[in-house]
N, C-alpha and C positions, 0 to 999 in steps of 0.2 A: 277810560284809557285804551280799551280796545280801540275804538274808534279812531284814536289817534294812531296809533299803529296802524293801522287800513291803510289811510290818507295818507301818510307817511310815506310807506313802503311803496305807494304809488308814486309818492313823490322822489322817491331812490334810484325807481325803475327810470324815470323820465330824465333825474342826472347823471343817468349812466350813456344817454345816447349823444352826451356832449363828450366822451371818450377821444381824446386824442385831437381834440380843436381847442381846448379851452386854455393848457396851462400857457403861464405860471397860473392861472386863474384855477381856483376849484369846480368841480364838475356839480352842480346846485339845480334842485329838482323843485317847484312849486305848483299846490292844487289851492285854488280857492272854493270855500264849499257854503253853499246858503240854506240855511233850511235843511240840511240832509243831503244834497243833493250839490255832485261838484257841477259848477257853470264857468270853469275854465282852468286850462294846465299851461304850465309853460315850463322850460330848461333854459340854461345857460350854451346857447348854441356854439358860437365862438370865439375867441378874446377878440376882444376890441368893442364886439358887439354887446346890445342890452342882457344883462343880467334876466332870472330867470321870472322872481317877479315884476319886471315891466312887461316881461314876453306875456306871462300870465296874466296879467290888468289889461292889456291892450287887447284882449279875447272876451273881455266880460261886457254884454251886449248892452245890458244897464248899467251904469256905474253906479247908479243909486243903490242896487244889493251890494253892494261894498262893505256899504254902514253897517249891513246885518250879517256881516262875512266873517266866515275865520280862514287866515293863509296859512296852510302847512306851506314850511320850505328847509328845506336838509340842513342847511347851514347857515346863520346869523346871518340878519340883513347887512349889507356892509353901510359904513358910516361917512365916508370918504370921497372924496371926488378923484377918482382916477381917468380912466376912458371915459366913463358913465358915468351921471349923479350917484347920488347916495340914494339904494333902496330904499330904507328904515325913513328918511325923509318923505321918502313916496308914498308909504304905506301912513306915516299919518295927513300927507295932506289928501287923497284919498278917504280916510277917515275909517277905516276897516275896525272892527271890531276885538278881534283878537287875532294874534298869532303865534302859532305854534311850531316851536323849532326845533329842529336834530342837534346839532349840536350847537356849540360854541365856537364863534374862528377867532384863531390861534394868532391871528396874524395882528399884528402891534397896535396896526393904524385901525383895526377896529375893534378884538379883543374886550367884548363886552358894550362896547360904547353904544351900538344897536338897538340894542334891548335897551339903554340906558334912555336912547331917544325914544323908544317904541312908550314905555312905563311912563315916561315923564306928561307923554302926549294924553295917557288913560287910557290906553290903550294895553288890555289886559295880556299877558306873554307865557306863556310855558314852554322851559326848551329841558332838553334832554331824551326827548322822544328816539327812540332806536338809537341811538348816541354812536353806544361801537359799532351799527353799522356803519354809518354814517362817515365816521372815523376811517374803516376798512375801505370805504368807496374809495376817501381823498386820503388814500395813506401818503403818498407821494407828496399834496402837500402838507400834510400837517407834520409829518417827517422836514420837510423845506424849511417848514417855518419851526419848529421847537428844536432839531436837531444845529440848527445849519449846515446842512449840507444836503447832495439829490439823494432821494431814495435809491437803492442800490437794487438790481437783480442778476443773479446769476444765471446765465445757461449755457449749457454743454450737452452733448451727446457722449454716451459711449458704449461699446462695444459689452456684448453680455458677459464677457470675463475681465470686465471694467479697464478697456483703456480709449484715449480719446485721438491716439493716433496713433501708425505704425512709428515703426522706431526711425523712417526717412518723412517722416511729419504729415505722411499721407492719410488723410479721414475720411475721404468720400467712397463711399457715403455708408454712414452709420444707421441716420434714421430715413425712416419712409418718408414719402412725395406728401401725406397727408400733416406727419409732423411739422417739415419744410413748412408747409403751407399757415400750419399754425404759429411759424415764429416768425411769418410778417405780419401775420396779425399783431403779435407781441408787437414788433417795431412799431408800428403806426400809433401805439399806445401811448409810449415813452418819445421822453425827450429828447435824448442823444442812444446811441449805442458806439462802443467801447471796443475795442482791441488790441492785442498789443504786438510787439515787432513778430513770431515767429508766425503768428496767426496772418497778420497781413504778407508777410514773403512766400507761404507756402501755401496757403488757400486765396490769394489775391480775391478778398471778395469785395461785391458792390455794397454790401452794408445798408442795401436802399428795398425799395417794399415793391415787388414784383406781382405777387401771387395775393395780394389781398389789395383792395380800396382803401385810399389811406396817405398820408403826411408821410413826407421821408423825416427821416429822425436824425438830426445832427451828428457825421459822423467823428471819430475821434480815435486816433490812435498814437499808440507812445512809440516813438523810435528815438532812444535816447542820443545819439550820435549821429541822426540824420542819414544810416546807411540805407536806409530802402529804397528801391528801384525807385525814379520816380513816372516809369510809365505804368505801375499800379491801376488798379481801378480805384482805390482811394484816393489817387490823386489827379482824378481827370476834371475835377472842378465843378460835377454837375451837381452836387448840393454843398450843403456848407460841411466846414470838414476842419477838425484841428489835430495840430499836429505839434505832442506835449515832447520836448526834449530838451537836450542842455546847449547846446551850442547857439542856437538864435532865435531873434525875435522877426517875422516877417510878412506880411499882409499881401496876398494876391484876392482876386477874385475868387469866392468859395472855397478858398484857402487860405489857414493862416497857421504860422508855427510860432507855437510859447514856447520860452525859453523857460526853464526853471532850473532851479538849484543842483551842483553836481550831484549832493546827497537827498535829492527830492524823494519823500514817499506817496503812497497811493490817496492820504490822507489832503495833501498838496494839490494835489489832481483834482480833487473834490473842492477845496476852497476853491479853486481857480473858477470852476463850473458851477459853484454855488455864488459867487459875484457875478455869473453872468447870466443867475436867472435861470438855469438848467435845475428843472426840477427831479428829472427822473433818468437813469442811465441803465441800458439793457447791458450786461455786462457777455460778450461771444465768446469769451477765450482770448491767448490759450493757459496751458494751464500755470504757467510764470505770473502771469495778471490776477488769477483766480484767487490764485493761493497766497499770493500778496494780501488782497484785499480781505479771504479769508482769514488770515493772522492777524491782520489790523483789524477783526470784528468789526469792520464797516458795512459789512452785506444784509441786507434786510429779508430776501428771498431768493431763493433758489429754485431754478427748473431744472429736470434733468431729465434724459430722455435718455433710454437706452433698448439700442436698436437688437436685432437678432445675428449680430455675425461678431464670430470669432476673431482678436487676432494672435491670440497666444503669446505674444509680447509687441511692447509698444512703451508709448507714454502712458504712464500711468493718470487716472480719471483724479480730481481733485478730493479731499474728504472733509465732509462739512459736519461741524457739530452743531446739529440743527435739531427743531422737533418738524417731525413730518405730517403734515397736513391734509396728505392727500396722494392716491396712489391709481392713477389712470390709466386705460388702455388706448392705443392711438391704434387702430386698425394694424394692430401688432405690436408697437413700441409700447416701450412702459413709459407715463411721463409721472414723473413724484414730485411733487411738490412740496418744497421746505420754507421755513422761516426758521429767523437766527432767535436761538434763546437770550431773553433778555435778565 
């Protein structure tokens, strides 16, 4: 079992470097190892592209050590012709010997059926290897697919006497140049990121990934009545961009406005973006949106950061009943990390 765990955890690390290219696709790590000894690795580099075991086979310089091979790979080979064949096809016409898998995927169109081909072929299987890692890598989809709806994250900054804006909705700036830096790495991560009207009118931001290497993240903000300026930076067109409210339905270039229901909740928002394939949403503020989403226990995680300056009155910071995970210093800032109790 050790052994398996090694290999494994190797193979976590490898689908982790498909972060932010791969969804709706899960992020999927594979080691093939002969004798003791791995003779080839591969990931799931980006959708559309070959899954993680064909990257892995196409590096192995003999294909004859196949026969004698075992594949660790994070997540069930899929069964299905999508973009790609079907792994689990691959690996038995290749002829591999056994394989060893993280989890199970959740997802309908293959949900066991993998393994169902892998066993049928004699091709010996054991999965469950690191599992709730595994699980924690692709929370975003396995959230997708069991919950229906994106994985949810909260973040906010706020001020160390806890508010996330003066009382004329001015925030800038709460945290340091180095936290900044880290919530476009967050962006580039996720799928969409999220705002809603006071946030886009009085912070006009670009919602796009400046300060890291990286995917812009589909932006999205609520203005239920259509009042916001429209020379915004959210609305200059240069990524895709939706725009949820009640008045109309409309399609420009990297813009588009849904209409929804007069009494839509944040729940709404979520179907909408889970029919469209949006696995994951960075939630920016402000705190009208937060706490929305906070009450409807939709949130899956929470960042928070809290900078070193006072303002003695303001908007008050959101309050999350969460268990806390983790509690960081950012060359000054606190950042804590939460997840929602389930």
């Amino acid at each position: 079992m050790e052994k398996h765990h090694f290999y494994m955890r190797r193979a976590l690390d490898l689908a982790h470097l498909g972060m932010g290219s791969v969804s709706p696709n899960p992020m999927v790590g594979c080691v093939i190892v002969c004798e003791g000894q791995i003779i080839a690795e591969g990931y799931h580099e980006y959708y559309g592209g070959p899954h993680a075991e064909p990257n892995a086979i196409a590096k192995v310089d003999d294909p004859e050590l196949l026969k004698k091979s075992t594949v660790y790979v994070t997540l069930e080979p899929c069964a299905h012709f999508g973009k790609t064949p079907p792994c689990a096809n691959l690996l038995v016409d290749k002829g591999v010997k056994k394989v060893v898998i993280g989890a199970v995927d959740t997802n309908p169109l293959v949900g066991g059926k993998g393994i169902a081909i892998l066993r049928n072929a004699g091709i010996e299987v054991i999965h469950g290897i690191l599992e709730p890692e595994v699980r924690l890598q692709n929370r975003r989809f396995f959230t997708f697919m069991e919950q229906k709806r994106p994985y949810i994250t909260l973040k906010w900054a706020q001020s160390i006497d806890g508010f996330v804006a003066r009382e004329n909705f001015d925030s800038k700036w709460i945290s340091n140049q180095y936290s900044r830096q880290l919530v476009h790495r967050w962006r580039t991560e996720e799928d969409a990121i999220m705002v809603g009207t006071n946030t886009a009118r009085y912070d006009n931001p670009k919602l796009n990934v400046r300060d890291w290497d990286g995917n812009n993240p589909i932006r999205i903000v609520v203005d239920r009545m259509l009042q916001l300026d429209k020379g915004l930076a959210l609305f200059d067109q240069q990524q895709p961009t939706i725009c949820f409210n009640i008045v109309e339905d409309a399609v420009f270039e990297n813009l588009e406005y849904v209409k929804l229901e007069p009494d839509f909740q944040v729940a709404d928002i979520f179907k909408v973006l889970y029919e469209r394939k949006i696995q994951s949403v960075l939630i920016e503020g402000g705190t009208f949106l937060l706490n929305k989403i906070i009450e409807a226990e939709l949130w899956d995680e929470a960042r928070v950061f809290t900078g070193q300056v006072h303002f003695n009155k303001g908007i008050p910071a959101p309050k999350i009943n969460g268990v806390r995970k983790d509690r960081l210093d950012v060359m000054g800032d606190t950042l804590e990390l939460w997840i929602r109790k389930r």
